[in-house]
C-alpha positions as CSV (number, residue, x, y, z in Angstrom):
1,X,25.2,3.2,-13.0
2,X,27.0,4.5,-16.3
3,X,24.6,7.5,-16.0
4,X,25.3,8.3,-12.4
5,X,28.6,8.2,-13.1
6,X,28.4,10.5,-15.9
7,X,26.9,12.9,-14.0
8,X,29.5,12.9,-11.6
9,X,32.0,13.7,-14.2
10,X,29.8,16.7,-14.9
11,X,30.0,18.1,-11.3
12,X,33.5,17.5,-11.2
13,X,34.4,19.2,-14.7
14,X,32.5,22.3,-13.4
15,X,34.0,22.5,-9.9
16,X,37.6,22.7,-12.1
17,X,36.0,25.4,-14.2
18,X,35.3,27.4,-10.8
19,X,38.4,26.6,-9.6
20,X,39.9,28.0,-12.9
21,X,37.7,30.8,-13.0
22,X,39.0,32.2,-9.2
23,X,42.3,31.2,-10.6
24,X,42.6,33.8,-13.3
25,X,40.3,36.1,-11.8
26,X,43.1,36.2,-8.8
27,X,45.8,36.7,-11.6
28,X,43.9,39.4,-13.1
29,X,43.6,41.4,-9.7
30,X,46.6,40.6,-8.8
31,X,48.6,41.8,-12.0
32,X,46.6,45.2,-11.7
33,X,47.7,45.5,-8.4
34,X,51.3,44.4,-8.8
35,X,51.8,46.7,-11.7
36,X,50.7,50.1,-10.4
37,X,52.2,49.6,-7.1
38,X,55.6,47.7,-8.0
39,X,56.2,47.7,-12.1
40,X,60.0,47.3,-11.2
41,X,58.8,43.6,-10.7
42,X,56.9,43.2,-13.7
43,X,58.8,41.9,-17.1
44,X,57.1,44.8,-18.5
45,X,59.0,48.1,-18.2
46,X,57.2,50.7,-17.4
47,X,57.9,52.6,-20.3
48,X,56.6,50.0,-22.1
49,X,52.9,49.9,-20.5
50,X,51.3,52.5,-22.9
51,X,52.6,49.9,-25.5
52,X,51.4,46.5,-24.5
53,X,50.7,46.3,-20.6
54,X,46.7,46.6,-21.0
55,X,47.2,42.8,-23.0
56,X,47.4,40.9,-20.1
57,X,44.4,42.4,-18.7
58,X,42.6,41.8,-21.9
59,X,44.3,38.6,-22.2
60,X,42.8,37.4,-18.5
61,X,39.3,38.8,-19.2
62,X,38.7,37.1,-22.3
63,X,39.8,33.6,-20.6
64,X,37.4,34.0,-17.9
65,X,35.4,35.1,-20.2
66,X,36.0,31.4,-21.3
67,X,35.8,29.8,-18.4
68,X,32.4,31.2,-17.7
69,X,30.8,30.5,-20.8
70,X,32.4,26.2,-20.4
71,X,30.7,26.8,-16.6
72,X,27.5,27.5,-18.4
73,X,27.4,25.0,-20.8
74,X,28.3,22.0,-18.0
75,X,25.3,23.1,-15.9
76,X,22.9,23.0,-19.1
77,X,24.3,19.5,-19.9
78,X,23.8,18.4,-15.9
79,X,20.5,19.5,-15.8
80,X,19.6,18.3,-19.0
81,X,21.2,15.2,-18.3
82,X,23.3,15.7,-21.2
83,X,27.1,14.0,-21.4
84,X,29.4,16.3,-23.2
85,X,31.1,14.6,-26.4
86,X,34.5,12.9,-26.1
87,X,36.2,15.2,-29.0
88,X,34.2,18.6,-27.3
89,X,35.9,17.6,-23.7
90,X,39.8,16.9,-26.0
91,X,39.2,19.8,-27.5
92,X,38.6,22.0,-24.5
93,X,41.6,20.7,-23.1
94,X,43.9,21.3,-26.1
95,X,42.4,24.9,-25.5
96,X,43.1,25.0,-22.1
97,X,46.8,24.1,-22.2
98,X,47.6,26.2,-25.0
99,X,47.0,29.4,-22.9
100,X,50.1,29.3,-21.2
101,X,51.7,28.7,-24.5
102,X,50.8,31.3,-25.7
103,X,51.1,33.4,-22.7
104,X,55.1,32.3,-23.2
105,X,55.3,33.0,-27.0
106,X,53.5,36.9,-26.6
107,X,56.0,37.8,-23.8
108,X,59.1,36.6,-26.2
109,X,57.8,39.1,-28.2
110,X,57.9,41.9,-25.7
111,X,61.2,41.0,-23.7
112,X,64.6,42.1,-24.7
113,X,66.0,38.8,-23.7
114,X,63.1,36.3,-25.6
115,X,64.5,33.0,-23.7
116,X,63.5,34.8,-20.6
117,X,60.2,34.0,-21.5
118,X,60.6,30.2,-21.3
119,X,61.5,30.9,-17.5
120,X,58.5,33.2,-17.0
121,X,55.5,32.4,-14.4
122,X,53.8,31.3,-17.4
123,X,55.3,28.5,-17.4
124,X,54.0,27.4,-14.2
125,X,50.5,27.4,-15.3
126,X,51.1,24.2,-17.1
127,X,50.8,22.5,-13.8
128,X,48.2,24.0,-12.7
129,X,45.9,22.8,-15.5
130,X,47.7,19.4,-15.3
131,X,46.6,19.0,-11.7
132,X,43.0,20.1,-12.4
133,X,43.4,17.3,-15.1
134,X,42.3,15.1,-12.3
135,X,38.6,16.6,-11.8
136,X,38.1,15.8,-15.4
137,X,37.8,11.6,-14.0
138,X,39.3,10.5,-17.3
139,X,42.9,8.9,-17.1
140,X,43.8,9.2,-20.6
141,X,42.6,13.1,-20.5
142,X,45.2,14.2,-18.1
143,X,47.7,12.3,-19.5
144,X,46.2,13.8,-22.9
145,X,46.6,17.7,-20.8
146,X,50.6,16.7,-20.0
147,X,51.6,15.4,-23.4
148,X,50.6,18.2,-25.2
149,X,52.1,20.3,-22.5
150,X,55.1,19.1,-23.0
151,X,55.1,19.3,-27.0
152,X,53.9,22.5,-27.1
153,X,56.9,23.6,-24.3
154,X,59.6,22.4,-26.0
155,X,58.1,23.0,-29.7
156,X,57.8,26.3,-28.9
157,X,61.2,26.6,-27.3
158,X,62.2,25.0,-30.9
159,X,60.4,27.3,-32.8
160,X,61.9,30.3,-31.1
161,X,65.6,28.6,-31.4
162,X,64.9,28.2,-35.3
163,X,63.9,32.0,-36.0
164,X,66.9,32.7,-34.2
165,X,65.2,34.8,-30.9
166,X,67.6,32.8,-29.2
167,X,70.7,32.7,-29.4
168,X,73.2,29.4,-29.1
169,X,75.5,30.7,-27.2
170,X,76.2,28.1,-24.4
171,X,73.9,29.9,-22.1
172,X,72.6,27.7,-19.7
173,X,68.8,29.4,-19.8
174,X,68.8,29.0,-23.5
175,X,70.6,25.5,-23.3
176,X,68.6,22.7,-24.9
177,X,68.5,19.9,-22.6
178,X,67.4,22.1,-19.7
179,X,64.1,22.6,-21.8
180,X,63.9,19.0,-22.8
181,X,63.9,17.9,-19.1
182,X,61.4,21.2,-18.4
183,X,59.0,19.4,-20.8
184,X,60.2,15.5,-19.8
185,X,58.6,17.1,-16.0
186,X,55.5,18.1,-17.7
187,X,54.8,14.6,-18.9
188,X,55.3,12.7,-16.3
189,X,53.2,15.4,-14.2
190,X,50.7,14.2,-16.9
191,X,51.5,10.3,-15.6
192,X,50.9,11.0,-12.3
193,X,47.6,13.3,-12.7
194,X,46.5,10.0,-14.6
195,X,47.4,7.4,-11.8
196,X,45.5,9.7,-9.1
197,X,43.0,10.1,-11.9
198,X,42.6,6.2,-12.0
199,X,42.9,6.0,-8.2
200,X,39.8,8.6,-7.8
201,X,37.8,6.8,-10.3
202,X,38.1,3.4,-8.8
203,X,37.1,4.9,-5.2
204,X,34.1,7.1,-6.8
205,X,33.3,3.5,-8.6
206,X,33.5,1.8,-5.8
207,X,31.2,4.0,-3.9
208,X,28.3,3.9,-6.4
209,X,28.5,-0.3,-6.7
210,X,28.0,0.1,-3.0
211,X,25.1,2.6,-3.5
212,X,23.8,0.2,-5.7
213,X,24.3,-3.2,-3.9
214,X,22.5,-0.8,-0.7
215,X,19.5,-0.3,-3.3
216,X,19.6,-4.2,-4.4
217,X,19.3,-5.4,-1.0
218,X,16.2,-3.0,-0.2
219,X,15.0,-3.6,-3.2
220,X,14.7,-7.7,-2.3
221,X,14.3,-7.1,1.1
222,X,11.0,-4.6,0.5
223,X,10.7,-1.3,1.7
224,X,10.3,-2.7,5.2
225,X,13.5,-3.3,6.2
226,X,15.9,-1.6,9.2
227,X,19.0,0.5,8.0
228,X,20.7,-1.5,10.7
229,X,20.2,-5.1,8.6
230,X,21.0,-3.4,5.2
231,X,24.3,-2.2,7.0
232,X,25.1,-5.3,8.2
233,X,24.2,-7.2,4.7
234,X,27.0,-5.0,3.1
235,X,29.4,-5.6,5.2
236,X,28.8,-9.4,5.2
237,X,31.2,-11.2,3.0
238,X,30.4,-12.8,-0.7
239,X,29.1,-16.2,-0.1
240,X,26.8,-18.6,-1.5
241,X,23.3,-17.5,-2.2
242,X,21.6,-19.8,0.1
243,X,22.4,-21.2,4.0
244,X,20.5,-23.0,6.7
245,X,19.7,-20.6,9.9
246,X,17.9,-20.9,13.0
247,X,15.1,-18.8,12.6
248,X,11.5,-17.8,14.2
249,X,8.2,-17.2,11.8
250,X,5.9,-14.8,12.7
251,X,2.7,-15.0,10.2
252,X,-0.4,-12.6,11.2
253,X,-3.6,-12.3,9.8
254,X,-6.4,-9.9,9.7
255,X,-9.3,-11.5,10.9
256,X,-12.9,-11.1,9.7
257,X,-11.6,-9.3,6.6
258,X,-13.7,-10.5,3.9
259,X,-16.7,-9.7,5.5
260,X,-15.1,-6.3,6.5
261,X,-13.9,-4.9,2.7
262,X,-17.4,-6.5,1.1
263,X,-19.0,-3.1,1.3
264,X,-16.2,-0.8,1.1
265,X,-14.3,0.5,-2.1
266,X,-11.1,-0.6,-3.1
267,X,-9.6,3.0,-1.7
268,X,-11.0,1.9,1.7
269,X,-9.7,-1.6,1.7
270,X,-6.2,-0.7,1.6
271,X,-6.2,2.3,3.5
272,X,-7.3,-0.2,6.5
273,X,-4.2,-2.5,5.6
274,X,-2.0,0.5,5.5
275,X,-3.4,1.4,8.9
276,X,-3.0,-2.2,10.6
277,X,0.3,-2.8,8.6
278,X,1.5,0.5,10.2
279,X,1.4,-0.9,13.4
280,X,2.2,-4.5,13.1
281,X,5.3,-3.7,10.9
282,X,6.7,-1.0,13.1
283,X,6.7,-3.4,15.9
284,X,8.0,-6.0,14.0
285,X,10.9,-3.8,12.6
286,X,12.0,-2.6,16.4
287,X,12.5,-5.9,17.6
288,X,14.4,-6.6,14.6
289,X,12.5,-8.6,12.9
290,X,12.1,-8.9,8.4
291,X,8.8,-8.2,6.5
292,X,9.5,-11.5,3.9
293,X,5.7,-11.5,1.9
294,X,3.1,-9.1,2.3
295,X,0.2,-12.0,1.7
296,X,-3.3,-10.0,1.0
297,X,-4.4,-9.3,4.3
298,X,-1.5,-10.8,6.0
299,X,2.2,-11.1,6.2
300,X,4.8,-13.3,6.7
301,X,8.0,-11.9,9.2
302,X,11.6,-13.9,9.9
303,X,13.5,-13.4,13.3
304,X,17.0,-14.2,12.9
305,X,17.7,-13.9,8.8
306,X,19.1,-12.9,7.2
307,X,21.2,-11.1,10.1
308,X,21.0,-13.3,13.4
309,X,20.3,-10.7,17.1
310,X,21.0,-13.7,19.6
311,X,17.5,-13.7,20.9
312,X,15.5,-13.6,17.5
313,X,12.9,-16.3,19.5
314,X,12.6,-14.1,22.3
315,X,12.5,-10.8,20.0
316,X,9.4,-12.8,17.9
317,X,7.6,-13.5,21.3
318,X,8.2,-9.6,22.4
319,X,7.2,-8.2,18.7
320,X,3.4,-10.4,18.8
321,X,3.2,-9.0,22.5
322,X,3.3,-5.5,21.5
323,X,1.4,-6.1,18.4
324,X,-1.3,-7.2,20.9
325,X,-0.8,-4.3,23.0
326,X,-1.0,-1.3,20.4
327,X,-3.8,-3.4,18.5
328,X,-5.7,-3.0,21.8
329,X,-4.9,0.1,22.7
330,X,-6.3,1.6,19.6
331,X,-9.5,-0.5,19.4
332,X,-10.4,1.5,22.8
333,X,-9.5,5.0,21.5
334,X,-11.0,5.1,17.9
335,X,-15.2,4.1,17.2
336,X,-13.2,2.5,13.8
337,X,-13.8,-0.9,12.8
338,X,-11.8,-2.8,15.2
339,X,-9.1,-4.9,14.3
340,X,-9.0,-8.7,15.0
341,X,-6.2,-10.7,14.0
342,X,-4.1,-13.8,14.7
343,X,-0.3,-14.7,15.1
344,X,1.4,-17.9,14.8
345,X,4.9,-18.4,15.8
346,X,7.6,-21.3,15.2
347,X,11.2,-21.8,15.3
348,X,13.7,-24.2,13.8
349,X,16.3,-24.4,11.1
350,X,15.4,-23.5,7.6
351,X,16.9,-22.7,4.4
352,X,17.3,-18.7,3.8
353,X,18.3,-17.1,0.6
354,X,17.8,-15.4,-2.5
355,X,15.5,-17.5,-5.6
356,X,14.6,-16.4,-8.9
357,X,16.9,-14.9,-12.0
358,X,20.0,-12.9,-12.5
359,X,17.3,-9.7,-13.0
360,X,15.0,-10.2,-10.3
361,X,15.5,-12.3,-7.1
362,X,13.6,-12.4,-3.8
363,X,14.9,-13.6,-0.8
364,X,12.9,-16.7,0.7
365,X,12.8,-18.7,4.0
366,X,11.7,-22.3,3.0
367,X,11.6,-25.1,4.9
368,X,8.8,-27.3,7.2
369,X,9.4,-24.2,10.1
370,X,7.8,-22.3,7.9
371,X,4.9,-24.3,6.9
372,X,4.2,-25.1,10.5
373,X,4.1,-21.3,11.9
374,X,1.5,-20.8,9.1
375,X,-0.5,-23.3,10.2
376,X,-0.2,-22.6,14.1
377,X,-1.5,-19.6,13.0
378,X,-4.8,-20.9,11.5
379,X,-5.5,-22.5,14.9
380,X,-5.9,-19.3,16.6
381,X,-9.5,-19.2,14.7
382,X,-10.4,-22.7,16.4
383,X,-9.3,-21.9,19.8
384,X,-10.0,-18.2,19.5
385,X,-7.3,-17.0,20.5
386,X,-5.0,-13.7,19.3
387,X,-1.4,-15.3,19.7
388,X,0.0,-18.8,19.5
389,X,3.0,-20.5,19.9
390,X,5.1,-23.9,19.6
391,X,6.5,-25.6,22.2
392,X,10.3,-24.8,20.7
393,X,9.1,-20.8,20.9
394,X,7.9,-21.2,24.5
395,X,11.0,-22.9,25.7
396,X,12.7,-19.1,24.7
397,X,10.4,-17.2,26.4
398,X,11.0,-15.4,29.7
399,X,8.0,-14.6,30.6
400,X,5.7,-16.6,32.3
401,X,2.6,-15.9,30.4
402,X,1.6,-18.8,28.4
403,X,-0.6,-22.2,28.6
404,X,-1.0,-25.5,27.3
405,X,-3.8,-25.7,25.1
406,X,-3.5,-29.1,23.2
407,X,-1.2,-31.5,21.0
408,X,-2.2,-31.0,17.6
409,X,-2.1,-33.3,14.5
410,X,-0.7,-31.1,12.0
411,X,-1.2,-32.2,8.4
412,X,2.3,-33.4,6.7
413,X,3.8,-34.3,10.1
414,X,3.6,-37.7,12.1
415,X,4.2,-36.2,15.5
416,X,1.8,-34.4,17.0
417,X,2.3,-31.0,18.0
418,X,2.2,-29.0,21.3
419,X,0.4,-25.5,21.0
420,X,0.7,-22.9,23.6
421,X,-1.5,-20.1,23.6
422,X,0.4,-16.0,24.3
423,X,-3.0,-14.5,24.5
């Protein structure tokens, strides 16, 4: 997950670098514009243009010029799959925050008055980078961006108290504790970018543990498993990994198998189980039923685990029904090997839940329900019959379609028990 989420950082460092790449491209048009059509608005005089005012353009093309070439180098790294080094992503910022430094220290230079300067639009910047701080994901990053925002403010306002630029002469825009509280609000702006920071990277956190848990369930589940059940396993609260639930077991069987793949190739065999599979899964799937074990040329399928419908016995009974139908339906339209097969079915309470090791885990029904089904099952070869049931599955069913066929002694069990054939 560590690389996911570095790779997030990646594509939120470079939409910051776009955003700061329109930023100063804006500035740049915007200054050219200005300056022709209203100079009287500009710091620069306009006798003063031959002398400096092409800086600022040159000044704004070399740091997109910046920008551009940081843009290139994050895309590299995301599709290389590259992370960009702690001390390369400190140092970009130290670079970035110094701009309007030194934006603030070249107008000094250039304006009669040099405290003006400190006042300047300049000194806005600071808060834009601070605010992009945030895309960077890295709490102690923006509050990195505001620290050194502040020091360089207020050492700067130092410095150009010390050489004298400004004078102390009690005027309030040169006045000392007005620039300490200017750089006090660019450190906590650095605070605050760090809590949202912190915020953002607990929700994008958050969001990739639930990708993950998603994935994790598939993963134990099988490929065969509804959206509708994975949705419903994440929102299910935290419990303990196992529970009893009253479920219905569907195995089926592909009959006359052996003697089907003995002359065919290994490519052959299992494109026939994909083909019958197809089907039989499908079915099962839209009457909400689980694929639990794919067993060689069978499967075993739960109704009613690990998410209960109400009517998972009557939803098993419907599923074998239309596995009988579609089975049928495509025996008479294809000349291909037709497919025989057998279903048992049997309800009752069973343990559900997940067994095996911290690193792999599959989740199991165990219990005599499921021993049972699989031998109902069985007896469809010695009554030769396609579907059968128990009596606790026929007492579910709605439809009137079934019949008595005998009270078997089932091996493991002292009561005998009552089998009712579907088809």
């Amino acid at each position: 997950m560590k690389f996911e989420f570095d790779q997030e950082i990646l594509k939120s460092e470079k939409l910051r670098i776009e955003i700061l790449i329109v930023f100063f491209i804006t500035l740049l048009i915007g200054f050219i514009l200005g300056f022709f059509f209203q100079p009287e608005n500009f710091f620069i005089q306009p006798e003063q243009f031959g002398k400096i005012g092409h800086l600022p353009i040159i000044y704004f093309s070399l740091v997109i010029g910046y920008f551009t070439l940081i843009r290139l180098r994050i895309i590299k790294a995301i599709n290389r799959s590259e992370k960009i080094p702690k001390f390369i992503r400190y140092l970009n910022a130290t670079t970035e925050i110094s701009l309007p430094t030194l934006s603030i220290y070249f107008l000094s230079l250039n304006l009669p008055f040099p405290e003006m300067s400190l006042h300047s639009p300049p000194y806005q910047v600071y808060y834009i980078f601070i605010i992009l701080s945030v895309l960077r994901l890295d709490p102690r990053l923006a509050v990195y961006t505001g620290i050194i925002a502040a020091l360089e403010y207020f050492g700067l306002y130092l410095y150009l108290m010390d050489s004298q630029s400004i004078q102390a002469n009690g005027d309030f825009y040169s006045n000392s504790g007005l620039h300490f509280a200017k750089a006090a609000l660019l450190f906590v702006g650095g605070l605050v970018a760090s809590f949202v920071t912190s915020q953002l990277k607990t929700r994008i956190n958050d969001s990739m543990k639930l990708i993950h848990e998603r994935n994790r369930i598939t993963n134990i589940f099988g490929q065969h498993v509804s959206p509708a059940v994975v949705d419903k396993l994440l929102t299910q609260k935290q419990g303990e990994d196992s529970e009893m639930k009253y479920v219905c077991m569907m195995f089926f069987d592909i009959r006359n198998f052996t003697g089907f793949s003995e002359d065919k190739d290994p490519i052959q065999v299992i494109a026939y189980l994909n083909y019958v599979f197809e089907i039989v899964v499908d079915s099962i799937l839209r009457n909400n039923g689980v694929i639990n074990k794919f067993l060689g040329d069978g499967l075993m399928a739960v109704f009613g685990a690990p998410i209960s419908s109400g009517d998972d016995v009557k939803k098993a009974i419907d599923s074998s029904l239309e596995i009988l139908e579609r089975i049928s339906q495509v025996n008479k339209s294809t000349e291909n090997h037709p497919i025989d097969f057998g279903i048992g079915l049997h309800c009752g309470q069973a343990v559900t839940g997940n067994v095996g090791t911290k690193d792999r885990k599959e989740y199991t029904i165990i219990g005599d329900v499921v021993n049972l089904a699989s031998r109902i099952e069985q007896l469809n070869k010695e009554f030769q019959t396609k579907i059968l049931a128990s009596e606790e599955v026929i007492q579910f069913s709605d439809k009137n379609i079934h019949t008595f066929l005998s009270e078997v002694q089932v091996k493991g069990r002292e009561k005998p028990v009552k089998v009712y054939k579907l088809a």
